[in-house]
C-alpha positions as CSV (number, residue, x, y, z in Angstrom):
1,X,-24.3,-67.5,-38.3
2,X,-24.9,-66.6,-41.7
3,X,-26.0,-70.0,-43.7
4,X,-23.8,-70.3,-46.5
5,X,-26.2,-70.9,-50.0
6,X,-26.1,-73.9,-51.6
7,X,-23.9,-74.2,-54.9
8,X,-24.6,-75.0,-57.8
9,X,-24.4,-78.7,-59.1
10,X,-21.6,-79.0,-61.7
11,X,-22.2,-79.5,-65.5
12,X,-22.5,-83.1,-66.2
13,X,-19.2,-84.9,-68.0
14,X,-19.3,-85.1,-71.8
15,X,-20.0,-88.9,-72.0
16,X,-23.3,-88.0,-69.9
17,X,-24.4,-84.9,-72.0
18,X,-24.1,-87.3,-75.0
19,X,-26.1,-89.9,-73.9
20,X,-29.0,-87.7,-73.0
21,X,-28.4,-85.5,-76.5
22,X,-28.9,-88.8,-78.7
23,X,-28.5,-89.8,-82.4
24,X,-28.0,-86.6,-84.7
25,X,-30.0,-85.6,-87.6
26,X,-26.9,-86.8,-89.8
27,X,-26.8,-90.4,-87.9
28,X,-30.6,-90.8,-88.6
29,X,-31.1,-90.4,-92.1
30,X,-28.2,-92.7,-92.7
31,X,-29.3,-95.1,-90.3
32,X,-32.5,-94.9,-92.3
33,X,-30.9,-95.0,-95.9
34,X,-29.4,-98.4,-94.9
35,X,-32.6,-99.7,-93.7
36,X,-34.0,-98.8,-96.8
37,X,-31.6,-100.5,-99.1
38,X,-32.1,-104.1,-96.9
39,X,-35.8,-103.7,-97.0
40,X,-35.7,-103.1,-101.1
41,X,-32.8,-106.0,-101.7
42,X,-34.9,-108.3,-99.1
43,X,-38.0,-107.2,-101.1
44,X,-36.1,-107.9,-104.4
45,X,-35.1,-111.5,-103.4
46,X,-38.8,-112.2,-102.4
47,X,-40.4,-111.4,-105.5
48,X,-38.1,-113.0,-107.7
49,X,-38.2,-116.2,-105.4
50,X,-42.1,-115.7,-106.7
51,X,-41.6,-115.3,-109.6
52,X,-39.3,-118.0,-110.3
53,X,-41.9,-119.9,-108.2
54,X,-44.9,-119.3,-110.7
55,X,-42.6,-119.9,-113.7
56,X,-41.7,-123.6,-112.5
57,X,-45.5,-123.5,-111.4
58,X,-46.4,-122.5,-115.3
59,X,-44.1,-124.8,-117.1
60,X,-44.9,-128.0,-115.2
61,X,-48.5,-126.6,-116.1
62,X,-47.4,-126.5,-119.8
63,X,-45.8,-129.8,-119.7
64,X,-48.6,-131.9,-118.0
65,X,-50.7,-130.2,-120.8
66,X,-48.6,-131.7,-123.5
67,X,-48.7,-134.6,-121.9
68,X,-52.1,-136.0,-121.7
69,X,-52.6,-133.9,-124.8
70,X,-50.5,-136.6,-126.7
71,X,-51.8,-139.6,-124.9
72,X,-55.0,-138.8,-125.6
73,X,-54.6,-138.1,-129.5
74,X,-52.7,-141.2,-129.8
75,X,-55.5,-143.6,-128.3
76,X,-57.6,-141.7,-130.3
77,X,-55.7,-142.6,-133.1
78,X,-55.2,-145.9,-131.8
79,X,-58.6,-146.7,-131.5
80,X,-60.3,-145.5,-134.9
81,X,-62.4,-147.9,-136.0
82,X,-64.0,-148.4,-139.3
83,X,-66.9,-148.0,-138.5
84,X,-68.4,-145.5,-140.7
85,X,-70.6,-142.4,-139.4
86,X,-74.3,-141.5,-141.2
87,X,-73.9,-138.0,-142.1
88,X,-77.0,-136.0,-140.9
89,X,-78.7,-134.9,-144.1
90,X,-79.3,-138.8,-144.3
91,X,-78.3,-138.7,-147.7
92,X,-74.4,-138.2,-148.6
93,X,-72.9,-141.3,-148.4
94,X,-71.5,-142.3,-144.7
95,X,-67.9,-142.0,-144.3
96,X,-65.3,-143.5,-141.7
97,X,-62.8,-140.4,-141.6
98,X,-62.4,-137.3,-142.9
99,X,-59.1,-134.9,-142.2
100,X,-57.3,-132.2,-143.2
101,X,-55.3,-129.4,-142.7
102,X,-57.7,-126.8,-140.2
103,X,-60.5,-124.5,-142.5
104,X,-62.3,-122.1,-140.6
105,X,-64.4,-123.3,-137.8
106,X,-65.2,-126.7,-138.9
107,X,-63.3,-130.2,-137.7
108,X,-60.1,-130.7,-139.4
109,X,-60.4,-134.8,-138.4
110,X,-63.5,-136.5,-137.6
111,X,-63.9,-140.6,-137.1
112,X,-65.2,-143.1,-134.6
113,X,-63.1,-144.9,-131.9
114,X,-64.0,-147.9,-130.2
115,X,-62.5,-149.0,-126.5
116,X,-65.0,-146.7,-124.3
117,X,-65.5,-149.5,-121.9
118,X,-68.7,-150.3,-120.4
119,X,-68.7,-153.4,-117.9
120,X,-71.4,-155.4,-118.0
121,X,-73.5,-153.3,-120.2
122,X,-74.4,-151.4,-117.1
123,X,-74.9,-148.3,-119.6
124,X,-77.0,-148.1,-122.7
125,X,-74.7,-147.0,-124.9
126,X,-72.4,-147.9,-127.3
127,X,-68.8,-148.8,-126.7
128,X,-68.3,-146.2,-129.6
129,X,-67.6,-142.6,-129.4
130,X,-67.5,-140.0,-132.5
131,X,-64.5,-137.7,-131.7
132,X,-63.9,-134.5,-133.7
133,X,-60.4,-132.2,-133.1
134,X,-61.0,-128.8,-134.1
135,X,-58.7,-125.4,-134.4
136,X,-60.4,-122.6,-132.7
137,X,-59.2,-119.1,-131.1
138,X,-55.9,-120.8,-130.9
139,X,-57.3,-123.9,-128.9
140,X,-57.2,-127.7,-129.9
141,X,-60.4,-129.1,-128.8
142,X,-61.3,-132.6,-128.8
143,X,-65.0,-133.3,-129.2
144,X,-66.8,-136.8,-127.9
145,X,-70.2,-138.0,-128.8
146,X,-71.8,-140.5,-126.7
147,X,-72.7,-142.2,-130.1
148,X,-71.6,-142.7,-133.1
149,X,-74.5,-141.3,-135.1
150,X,-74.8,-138.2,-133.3
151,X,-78.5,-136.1,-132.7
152,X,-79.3,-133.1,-131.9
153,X,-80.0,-134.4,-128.5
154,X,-76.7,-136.5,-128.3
155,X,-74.5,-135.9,-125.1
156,X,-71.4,-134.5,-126.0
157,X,-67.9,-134.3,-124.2
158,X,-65.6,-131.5,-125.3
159,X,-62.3,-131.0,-123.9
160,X,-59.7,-128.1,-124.7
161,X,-56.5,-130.2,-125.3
162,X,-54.0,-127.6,-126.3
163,X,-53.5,-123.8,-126.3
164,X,-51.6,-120.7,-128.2
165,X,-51.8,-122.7,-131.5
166,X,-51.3,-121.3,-134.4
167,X,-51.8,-124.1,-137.3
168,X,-52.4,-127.9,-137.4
169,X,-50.6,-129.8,-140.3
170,X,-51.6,-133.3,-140.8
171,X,-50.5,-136.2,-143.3
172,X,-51.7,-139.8,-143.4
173,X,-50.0,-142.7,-144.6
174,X,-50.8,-145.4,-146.6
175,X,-48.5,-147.7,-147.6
176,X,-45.8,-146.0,-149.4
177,X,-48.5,-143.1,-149.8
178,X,-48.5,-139.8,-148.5
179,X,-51.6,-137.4,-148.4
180,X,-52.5,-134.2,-146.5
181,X,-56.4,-135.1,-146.7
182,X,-58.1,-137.9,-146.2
183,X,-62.2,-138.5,-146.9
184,X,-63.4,-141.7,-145.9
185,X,-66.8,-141.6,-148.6
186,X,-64.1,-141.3,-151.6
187,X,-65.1,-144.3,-153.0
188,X,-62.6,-146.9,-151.6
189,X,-64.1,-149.4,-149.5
190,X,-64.9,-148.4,-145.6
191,X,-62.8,-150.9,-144.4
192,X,-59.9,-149.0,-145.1
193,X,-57.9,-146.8,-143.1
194,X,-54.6,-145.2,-143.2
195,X,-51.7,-147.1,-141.6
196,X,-50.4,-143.9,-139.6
197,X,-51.7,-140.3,-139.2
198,X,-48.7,-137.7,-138.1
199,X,-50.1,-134.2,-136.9
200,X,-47.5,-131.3,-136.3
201,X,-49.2,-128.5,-134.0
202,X,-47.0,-125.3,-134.7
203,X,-47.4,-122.6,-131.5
204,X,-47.5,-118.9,-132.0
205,X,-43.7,-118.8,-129.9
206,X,-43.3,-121.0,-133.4
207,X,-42.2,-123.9,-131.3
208,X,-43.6,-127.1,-133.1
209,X,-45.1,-130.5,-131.7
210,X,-44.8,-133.2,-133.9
211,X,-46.4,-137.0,-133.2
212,X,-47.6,-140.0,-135.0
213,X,-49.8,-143.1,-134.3
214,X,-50.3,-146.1,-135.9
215,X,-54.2,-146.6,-136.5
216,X,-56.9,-149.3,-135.6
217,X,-54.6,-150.5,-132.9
218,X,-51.3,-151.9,-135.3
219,X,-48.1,-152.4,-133.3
């Protein structure tokens, strides 16, 4: 008997022939558009979460700077002492502070300050420092000297207190007085000092710091 040949298997059903076709051209790219959009808004989120990260990071920065900054100018202030400094020609006559208003590179206030502890004399040193503020590049920085009457050879701390400044102004007070310079060889007796010193440090953003200590340690 003649074998009858095999037929043919049917076509598959449409639901089949889709599965095995896939995702189209046209469902691609916009499955890809969308997953661009998430990634750049997820992106976006994370860097301004940085950002506003490195801004907290940059004012609390800023802030601790200003600060000790203002403690440490008003113990300075605090602690001037009378004590008067032998200038290094060895001739002019010694002076116990000088300030004014910042010119060029040099100090705009000078002095000595006592209060530099030293227990038990364990040190040979004096409990008196020679501190010197100066304006440069836009930087307040404090000078120290280990003594009074400084050497070449004298030790000498410096310390950058503040930063982006654009001008120092400075008054001291006297009684009922008011001067914007004082120079402690003038003539008056070195015993005296001003009864409060008021310095205003103006930033180049033109914000302003303003503070004022009484001197020699008055309440």
């Amino acid at each position: 008997r003649e074998l009858m040949p095999h037929a043919h298997r049917s076509l598959p059903d449409s639901s089949w022939a889709r599965a095995q076709v896939g995702f189209t051209l046209a469902e691609t790219l916009v499955a890809l558009f969308i997953l661009a959009i998430v990634s750049a808004s997820g992106a976006a989120l994370l860097i301004g979460a940085t950002t506003t990260s490195q801004q907290i990071k940059e004012q609390e920065a800023a802030a601790r700077q200003l600060d000790i900054a203002q403690s440490l100018i008003r113990q300075d202030i605090a602690s001037m002492s009378t004590r008067a400094i032998r200038p290094a020609d060895g001739f002019s006559p010694a002076g116990n502070l000088f300030g004014e208003a910042p010119r060029g590179e040099e100090a705009f206030l000078r002095f000595v300050r006592n209060g530099w502890l030293n227990p038990g004399l364990i040190d040979p040193r004096s409990n008196y420092q020679a501190v010197r503020y100066y304006l440069r590049n836009g930087s307040i920085i404090r000078e120290a000297s280990l003594r009074p009457d400084a050497t070449a050879g004298t030790p000498v701390s410096s310390k950058v207190l503040l930063e982006s400044v654009q001008a120092v102004e400075i008054s001291f007070y006297r009684g009922e007085q008011k001067s914007e310079f004082w120079r402690g060889d003038a003539g008056q007796s070195l015993s005296t000092l001003p009864d409060l010193i008021e310095m205003t440090f103006i930033f180049e953003d033109t914000s302003r710091l303003t503070l004022a200590a009484l001197t020699g340690g008055r309440l």
